[in-house]
Structure formats: structure tokens, C-alpha cells
C-alpha positions as CSV (number, residue, x, y, z in Angstrom):
1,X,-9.4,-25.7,-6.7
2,X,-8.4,-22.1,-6.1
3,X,-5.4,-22.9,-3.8
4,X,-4.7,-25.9,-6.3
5,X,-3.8,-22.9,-9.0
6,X,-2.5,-20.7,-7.2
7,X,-0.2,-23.1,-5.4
8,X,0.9,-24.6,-8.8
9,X,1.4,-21.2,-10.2
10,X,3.4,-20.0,-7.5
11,X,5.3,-23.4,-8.2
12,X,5.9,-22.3,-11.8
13,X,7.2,-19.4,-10.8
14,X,9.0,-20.4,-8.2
15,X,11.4,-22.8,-10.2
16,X,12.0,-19.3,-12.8
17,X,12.9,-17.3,-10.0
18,X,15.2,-19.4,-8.0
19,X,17.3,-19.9,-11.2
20,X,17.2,-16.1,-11.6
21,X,18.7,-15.6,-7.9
22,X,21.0,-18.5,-7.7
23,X,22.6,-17.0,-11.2
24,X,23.5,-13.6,-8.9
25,X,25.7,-16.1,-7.1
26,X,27.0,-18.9,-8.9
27,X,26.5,-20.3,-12.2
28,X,27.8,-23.6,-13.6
29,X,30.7,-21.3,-16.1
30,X,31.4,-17.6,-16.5
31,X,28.8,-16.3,-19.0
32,X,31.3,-15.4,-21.5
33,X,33.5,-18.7,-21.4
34,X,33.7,-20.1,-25.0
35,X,35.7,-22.8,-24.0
36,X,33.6,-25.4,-24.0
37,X,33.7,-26.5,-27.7
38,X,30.8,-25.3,-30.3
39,X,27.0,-27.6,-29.8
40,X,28.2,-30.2,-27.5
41,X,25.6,-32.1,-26.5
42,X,24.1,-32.7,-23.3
43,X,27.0,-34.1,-20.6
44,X,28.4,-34.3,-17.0
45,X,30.4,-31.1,-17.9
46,X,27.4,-29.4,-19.6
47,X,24.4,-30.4,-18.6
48,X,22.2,-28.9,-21.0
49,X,25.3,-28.6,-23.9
50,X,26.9,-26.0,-25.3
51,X,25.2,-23.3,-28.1
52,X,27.1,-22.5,-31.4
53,X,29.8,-20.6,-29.5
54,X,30.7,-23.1,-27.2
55,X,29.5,-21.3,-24.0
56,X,27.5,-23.1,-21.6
57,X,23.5,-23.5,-22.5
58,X,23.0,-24.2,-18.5
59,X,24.5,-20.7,-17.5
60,X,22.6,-18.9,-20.4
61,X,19.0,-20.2,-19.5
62,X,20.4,-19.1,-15.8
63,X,21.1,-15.6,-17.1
64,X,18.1,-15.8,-19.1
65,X,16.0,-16.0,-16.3
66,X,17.4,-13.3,-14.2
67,X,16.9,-11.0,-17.3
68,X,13.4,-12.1,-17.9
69,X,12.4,-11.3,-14.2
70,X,13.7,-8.1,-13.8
71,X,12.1,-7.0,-17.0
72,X,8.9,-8.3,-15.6
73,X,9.1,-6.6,-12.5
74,X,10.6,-3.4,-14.1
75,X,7.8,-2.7,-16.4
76,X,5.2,-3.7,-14.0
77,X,6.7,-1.2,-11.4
78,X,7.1,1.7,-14.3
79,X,3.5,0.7,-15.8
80,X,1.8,0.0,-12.6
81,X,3.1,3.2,-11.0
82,X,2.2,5.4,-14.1
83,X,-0.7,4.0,-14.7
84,X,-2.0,3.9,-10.8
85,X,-1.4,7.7,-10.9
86,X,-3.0,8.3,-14.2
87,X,-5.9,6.7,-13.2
88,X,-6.7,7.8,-10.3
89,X,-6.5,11.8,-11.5
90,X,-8.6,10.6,-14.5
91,X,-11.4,9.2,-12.0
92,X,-11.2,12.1,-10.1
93,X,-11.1,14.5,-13.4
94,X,-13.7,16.4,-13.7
95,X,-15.8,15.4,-17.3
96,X,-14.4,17.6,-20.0
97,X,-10.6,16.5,-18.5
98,X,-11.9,12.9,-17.7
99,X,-12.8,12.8,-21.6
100,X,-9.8,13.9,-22.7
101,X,-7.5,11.8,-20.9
102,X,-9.8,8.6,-22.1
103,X,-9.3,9.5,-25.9
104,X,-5.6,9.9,-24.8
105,X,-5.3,5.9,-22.9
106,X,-7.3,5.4,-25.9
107,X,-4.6,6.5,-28.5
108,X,-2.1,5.0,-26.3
109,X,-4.0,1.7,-26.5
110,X,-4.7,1.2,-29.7
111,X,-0.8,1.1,-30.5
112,X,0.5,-2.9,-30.1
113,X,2.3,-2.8,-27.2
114,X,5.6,-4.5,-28.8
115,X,5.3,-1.9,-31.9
116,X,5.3,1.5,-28.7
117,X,8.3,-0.5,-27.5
118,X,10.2,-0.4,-30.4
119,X,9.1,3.3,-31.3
120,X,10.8,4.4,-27.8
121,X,13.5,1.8,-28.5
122,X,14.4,4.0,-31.3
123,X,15.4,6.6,-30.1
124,X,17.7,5.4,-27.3
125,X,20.1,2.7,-27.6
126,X,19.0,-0.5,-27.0
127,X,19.5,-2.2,-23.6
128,X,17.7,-4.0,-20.8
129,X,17.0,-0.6,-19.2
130,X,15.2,0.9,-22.5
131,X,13.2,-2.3,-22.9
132,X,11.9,-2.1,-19.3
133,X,10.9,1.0,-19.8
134,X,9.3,1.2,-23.1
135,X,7.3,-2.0,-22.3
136,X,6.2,-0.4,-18.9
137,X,5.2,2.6,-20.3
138,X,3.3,1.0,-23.0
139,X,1.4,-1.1,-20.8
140,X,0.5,1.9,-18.5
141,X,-2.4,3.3,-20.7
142,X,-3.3,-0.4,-20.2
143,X,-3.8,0.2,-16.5
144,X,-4.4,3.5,-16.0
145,X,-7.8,2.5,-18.2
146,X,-9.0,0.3,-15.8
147,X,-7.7,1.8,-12.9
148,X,-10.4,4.8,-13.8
149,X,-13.2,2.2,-14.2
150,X,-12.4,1.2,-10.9
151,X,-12.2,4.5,-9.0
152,X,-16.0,5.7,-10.7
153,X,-17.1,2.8,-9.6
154,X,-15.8,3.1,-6.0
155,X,-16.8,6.9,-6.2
156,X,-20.4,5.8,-7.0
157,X,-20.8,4.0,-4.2
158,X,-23.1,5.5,-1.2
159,X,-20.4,5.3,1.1
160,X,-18.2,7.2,-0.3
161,X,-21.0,10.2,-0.1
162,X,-21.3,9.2,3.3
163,X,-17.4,9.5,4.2
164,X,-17.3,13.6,2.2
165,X,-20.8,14.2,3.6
166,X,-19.1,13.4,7.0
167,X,-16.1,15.2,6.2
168,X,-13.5,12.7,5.0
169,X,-10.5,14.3,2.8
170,X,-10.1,12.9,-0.4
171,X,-6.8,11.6,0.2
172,X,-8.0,9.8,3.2
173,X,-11.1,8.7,1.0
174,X,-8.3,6.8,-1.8
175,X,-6.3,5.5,1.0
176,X,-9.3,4.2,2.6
177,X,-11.9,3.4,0.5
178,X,-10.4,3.1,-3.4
179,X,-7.4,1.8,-3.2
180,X,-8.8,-1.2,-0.8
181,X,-11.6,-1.7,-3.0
182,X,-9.8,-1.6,-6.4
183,X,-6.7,-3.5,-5.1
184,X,-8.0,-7.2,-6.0
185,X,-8.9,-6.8,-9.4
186,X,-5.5,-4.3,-10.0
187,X,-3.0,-7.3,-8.3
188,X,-4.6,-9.4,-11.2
189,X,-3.7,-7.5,-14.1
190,X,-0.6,-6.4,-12.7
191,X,0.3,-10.3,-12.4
192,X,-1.1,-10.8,-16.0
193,X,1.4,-7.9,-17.1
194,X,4.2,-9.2,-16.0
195,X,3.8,-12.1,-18.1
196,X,3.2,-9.5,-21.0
197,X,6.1,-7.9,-20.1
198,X,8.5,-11.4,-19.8
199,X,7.0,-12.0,-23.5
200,X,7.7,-8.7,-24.9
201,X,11.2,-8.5,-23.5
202,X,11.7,-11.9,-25.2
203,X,10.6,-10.5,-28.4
204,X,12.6,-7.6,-27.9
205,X,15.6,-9.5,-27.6
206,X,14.7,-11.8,-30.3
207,X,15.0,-8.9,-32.5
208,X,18.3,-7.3,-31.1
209,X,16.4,-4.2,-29.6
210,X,16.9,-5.8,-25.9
211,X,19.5,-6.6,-23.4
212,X,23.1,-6.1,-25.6
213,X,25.4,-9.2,-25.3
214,X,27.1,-10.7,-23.4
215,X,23.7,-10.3,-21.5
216,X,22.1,-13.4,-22.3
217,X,18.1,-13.6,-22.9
218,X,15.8,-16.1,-24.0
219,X,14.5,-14.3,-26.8
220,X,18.3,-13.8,-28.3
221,X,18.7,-17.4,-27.6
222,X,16.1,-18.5,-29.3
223,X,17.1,-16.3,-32.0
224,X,20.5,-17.5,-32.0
225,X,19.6,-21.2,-31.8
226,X,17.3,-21.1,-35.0
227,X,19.8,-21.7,-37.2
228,X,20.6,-25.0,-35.8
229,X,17.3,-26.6,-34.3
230,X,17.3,-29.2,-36.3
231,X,21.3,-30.6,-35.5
232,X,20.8,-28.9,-32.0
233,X,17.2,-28.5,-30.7
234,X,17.7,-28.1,-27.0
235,X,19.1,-24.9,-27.8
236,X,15.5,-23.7,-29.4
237,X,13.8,-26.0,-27.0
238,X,15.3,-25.4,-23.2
239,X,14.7,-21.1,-23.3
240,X,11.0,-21.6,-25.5
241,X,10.0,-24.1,-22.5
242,X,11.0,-22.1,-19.7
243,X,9.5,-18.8,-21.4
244,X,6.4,-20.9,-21.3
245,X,6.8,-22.1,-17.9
246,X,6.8,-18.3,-16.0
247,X,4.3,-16.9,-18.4
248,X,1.9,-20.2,-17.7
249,X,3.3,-19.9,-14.2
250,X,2.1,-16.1,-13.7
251,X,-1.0,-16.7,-15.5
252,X,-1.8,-19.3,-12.6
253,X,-1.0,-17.6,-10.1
254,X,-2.7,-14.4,-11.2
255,X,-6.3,-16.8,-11.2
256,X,-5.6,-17.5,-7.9
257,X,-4.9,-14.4,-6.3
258,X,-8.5,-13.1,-8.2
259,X,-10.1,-16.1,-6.8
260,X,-8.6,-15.5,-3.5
261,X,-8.7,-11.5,-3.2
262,X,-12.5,-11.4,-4.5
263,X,-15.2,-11.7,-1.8
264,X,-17.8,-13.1,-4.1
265,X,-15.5,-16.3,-5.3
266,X,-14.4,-16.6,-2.1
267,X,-17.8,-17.1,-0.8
268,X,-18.9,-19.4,-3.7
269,X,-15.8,-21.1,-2.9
């Protein structure tokens, strides 16, 4: 069952990330040809059709998927390096600095992720780049929280006296004990934030705050296709599916990499 999931999310992903490196190379049309003749339906020219400016739906969902990886992996490297770092000084932090950073991921927290976005959004114009990072920083208090559970639970551990009573550097005691121990549980939620992050670039887009035309994205497509879903649905239909499809997709796979990385399941297993 475990390698069943993660097999089938790696699948799912697979499919989103293939179309997102093929598009670096070759798509079916230039992004911005408008040639094609305004909601064509589906066709040996256009396989997919043709959205209300006549450019192909094919190539968008292509260029859709390149945008919604890299946003993924963007804000999971800003967030997951931010928040590593501020983790691991706020388990090491001594209590009255321990405190305060806690009520500060705590403040951090409590703001909607999509709503700290649009707050740093604001004040830079918007772009791919902005969106990456305002998502990854707003899901770093996100990490950095756990990633200070973790560490004082590492810390408490009797080996960890052992290794300073035997005297073991703390940098040798987080690149050999903490980060091994933590790293199962951390690859989890790093995998469920990317599929935070794919949705929040999506919503981004959908309202205008994320990658500028002629970037395509599927939350902009979606937005754009609204207006005719009912005369043209695969427009609303092909980028909601495939949205679905990676987060579904990471989800999966971040279930089986738990399963897989934890000793206990593995055993039970």
C-alpha cells in the first residue's frame, strides 16, 4: 500500500512535470500566436482548442505547468530555507528568546497565507518572482514552527546529552543528530507545501497579482475562461483538472514518503 501511493503520486506528478519541461523545448504554437481563430473547438490542429483569443489551449496548459512548478519549488526553497534556519535558532534559543520568536511564527501564522501574499504583493509589482516569494515567505512561519518542535524534541533526547557530555560541537550535534532525525517528518510538509504553494500561485494569478501576460498560468486561465464555460468548458475544465492533478499528485506522494521515511510505519508495514 505505501509504495502503491507513492508510486501513483509520483505518477501524478510526473505527467505535470514532463509537460512543464517539454514546454522549455517545444510547444505545439508560440505562446503568443493568435492565429488560430477565437474558441475553436477541439481538432487535429488544436488539440485541446483555442481560448477567446484564438491562441492555442494545448500550449497554455503547457506554459501553465512550467509556471505552476517553479512557483512550487520557489516558495518551497524560500520557505523551507527560511524557515529551517528560523527554527533551528528558535530550538536552540534560549527561553525568554525562544518565547519571543514563538509569539512572532505565531503572528506570522495567524495571517491566511494567500492574504501575507497579497500584502507583500503590494508593494512590488506583480510577477512570478513576487508571488514566489511572498508565498514562500508566508509559509516559512509555517515551518520554522515545526521545525522548533522537532529540534526540542531531538534536544531532549538522552543522546544528545551523551554526544555534549562527550564533547560533540553543536554544529556537529545538528548535522548529526537533528537534522537526521527531523528530516522525515520535514520532507513531508515540505511536499505538502508545495501543493500550497501551486494553489496559491493559482489564486494569485486568478486575481491578476501573479505571473504578468503573456506568461500563461492556470489560475489566469481559469479566470479568463469563466466567461465562456458554458459555450466553451474545456477552457474552465483542462487547467482546473490539471491543478487538481499535481496538488492530488503531491499530496500522494508526500503520504508515501512519510510512510516510507518513518521507522515505525515502516516496521508496521
Amino acid at each position: 500500500m505505501r509504495a502503491r501511493t507513492l508510486a501513483v503520486g509520483c505518477a501524478l506528478v510526473a505527467v505535470v512535470a514532463v509537460a512543464a519541461l517539454l514546454s522549455l523545448f517545444w510547444t505545439p504554437y508560440d505562446p503568443a500566436d493568435t492565429t488560430g481563430g477565437r474558441l475553436e473547438p477541439p481538432g487535429a490542429a488544436h488539440w485541446l482548442g483555442t481560448d477567446r483569443l484564438g491562441r492555442d489551449l494545448f500550449t497554455q496548459l503547457m506554459i501553465g505547468a512550467r509556471t505552476a512548478v517553479a512557483a512550487g519549488a520557489g516558495a518551497v526553497a524560500v520557505g523551507g530555507t527560511l524557515g529551517l534556519a528560523a527554527g533551528l535558532l528558535a530550538g536552540f534559543a534560549v527561553r525568554w528568546s525562544d518565547d519571543a520568536l514563538a509569539v512572532m511564527l505565531d503572528i506570522l501564522i495567524a495571517f491566511p497565507t494567500l492574504l501575507l501574499a497579497m500584502l507583500v504583493i503590494a508593494g512590488r509589482h506583480g510577477s512570478l518572482d513576487a508571488a514566489v516569494f511572498a508565498i514562500g515567505l508566508a509559509m516559512s512561519a509555517v515551518i520554522a514552527r515545526l521545525v522548533r518542535v522537532l529540534v526540542k524534541r531531538v534536544l531532549a533526547q538522552d543522546y544528545i546529552t551523551a554526544a555534549r557530555t562527550s564533547g560533540t560541537t553543536w554544529p556537529r550535534i545538528v548535522l548529526g543528530h537533528v537534522l537526521p532525525n527531523i528530516w522525515p517528518v520535514l520532507a513531508t510538509n515540505l511536499a505538502l507545501q508545495f501543493g500550497v504553494a501551486v494553489l496559491a500561485e493559482a489564486s494569485l494569478s486568478y486575481l491578476g497579482l501573479g505571473a504578468p501576460p503573456p506568461n500563461a498560468s492556470w489560475g489566469h486561465m481559469l479566470n479568463e475562461a469563466q466567461a465562456t464555460a458554458f459555450t466553451a468548458p474545456i477552457g474552465v475544465i483542462a487547467p482546473g483538472v490539471l491543478l487538481a492533478v499535481l496538488v492530488i499528485g503531491v499530496n500522494l506522494a508526500a503520504d508515501g514518503i512519510r510512510e516510507a521515511a518513518d521507522p515505525v510505519l515502516r516496521r508496521r508495514g
